[in-house]
C-alpha positions in Angstrom: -179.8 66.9 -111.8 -179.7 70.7 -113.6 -183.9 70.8 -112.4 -183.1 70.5 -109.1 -182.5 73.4 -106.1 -180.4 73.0 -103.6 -178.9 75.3 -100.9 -175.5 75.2 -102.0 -174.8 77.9 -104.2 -172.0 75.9 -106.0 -173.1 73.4 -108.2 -170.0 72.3 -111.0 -170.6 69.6 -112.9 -167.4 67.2 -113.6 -166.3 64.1 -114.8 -164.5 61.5 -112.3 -161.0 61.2 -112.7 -160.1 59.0 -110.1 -161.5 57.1 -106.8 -159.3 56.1 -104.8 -161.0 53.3 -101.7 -159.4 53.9 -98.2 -160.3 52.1 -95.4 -163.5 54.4 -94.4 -163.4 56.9 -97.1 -163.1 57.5 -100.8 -160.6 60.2 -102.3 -162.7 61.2 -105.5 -161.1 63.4 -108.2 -163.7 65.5 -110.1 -162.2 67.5 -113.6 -164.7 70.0 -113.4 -163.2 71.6 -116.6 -159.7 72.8 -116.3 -159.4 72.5 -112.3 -159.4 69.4 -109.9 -161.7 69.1 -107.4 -161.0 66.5 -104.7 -164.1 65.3 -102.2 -163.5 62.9 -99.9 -166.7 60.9 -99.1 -167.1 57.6 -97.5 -166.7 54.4 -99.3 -170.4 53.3 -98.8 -171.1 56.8 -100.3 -168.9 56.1 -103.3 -170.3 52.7 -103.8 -173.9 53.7 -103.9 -173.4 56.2 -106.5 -171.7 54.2 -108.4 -168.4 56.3 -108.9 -165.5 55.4 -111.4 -163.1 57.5 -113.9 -165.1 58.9 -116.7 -168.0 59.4 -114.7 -170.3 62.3 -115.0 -171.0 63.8 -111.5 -171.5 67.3 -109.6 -169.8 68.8 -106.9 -172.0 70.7 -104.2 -170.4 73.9 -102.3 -171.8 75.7 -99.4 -170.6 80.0 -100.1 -170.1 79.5 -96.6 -167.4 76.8 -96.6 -165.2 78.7 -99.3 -162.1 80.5 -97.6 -160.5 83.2 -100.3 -156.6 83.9 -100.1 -154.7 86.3 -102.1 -153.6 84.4 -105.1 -152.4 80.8 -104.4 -148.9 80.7 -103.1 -149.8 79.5 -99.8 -149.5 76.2 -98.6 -152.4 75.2 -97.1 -153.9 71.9 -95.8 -157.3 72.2 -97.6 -157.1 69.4 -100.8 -158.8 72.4 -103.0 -156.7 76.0 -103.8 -159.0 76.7 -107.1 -157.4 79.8 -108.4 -160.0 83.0 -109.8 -160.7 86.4 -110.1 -163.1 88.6 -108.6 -166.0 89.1 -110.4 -168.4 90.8 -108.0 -168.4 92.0 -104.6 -171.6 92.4 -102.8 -171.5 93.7 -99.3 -173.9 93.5 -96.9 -174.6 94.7 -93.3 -172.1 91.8 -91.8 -171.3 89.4 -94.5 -169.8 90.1 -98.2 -170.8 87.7 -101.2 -167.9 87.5 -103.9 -168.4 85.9 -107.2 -165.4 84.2 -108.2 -164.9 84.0 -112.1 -162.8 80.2 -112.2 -162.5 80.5 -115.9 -164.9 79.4 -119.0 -168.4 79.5 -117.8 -167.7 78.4 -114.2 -168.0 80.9 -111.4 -167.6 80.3 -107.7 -169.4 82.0 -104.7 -167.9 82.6 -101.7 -169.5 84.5 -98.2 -167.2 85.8 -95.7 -167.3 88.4 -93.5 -166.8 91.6 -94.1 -163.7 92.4 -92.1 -162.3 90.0 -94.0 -163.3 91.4 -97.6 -161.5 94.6 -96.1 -158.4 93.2 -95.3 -158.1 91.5 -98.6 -159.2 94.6 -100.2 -161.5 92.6 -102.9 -162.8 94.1 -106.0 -163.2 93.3 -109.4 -160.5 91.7 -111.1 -158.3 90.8 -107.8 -156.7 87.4 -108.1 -157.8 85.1 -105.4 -157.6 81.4 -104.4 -160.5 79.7 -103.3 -159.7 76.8 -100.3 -162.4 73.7 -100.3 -161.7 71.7 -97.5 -162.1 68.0 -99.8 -164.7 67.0 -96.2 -166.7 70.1 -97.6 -167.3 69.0 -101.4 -170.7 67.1 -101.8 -171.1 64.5 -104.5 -174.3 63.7 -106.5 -174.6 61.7 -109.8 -177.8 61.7 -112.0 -180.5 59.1 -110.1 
């Protein structure tokens, strides 16, 4: 899957660490090296990629569905409160892209508005939280 492009500007790749089989959907637990990262998909979905624990698969992110916080002491309803630091903000004419450094080689990229970037005063090295609705995480496993 690494030789393929995609839209979605977050791309991890994991290992299963759990599915769990609902009555329409599947709760699947990625390790995508140091942090969780929960999708829920439906169970057809899970079934025809073959997902079980020790798995190799990839999560897929839209910027666009990635809601920052200041740090992570909020409770929130969103599964996924991945906690990183600022890397890089780049500001546009509406929008602001922020690169989110998540730790080892793994970075996270968010777009929100600018009014938003403003009032949480982003810049490099600012802790942040980064909420993932689990509906929003996309799996794929090698074909």
């Amino acid at each position: 899957m690494s030789g393929i492009k995609t839209s979605a500007r977050n791309l991890f790749k994991g290992k299963v660490k759990q599915v769990t089989l609902g009555a329409v959907n599947a709760e699947v637990v990625l390790d995508i090296g140091g942090q969780d990262l929960v999708a829920i998909i439906t169970i057809e979905s899970a079934k025809s990629l073959g997902l079980a624990a020790g798995q190799p698969a990839y999560a897929l992110i839209k910027a666009s569905w990635v809601i920052l916080t200041e740090g992570r002491g909020l409770k929130v309803s969103a599964r996924n409160n991945l906690a990183g630091a600022v890397d890089k903000v780049i500001r546009g004419a509406v929008n602001t892209e922020v690169l989110v450094n998540l730790g080892g080689d793994r970075q996270l990229t968010a777009i929100i508005t600018n009014a938003s970037a403003d009032n949480l005063a982003l810049k490099e090295g600012t802790a942040v939280g980064a909420l993932i609705k689990a509906s929003h995480v996309i799996v794929a496993v090698d074909a």
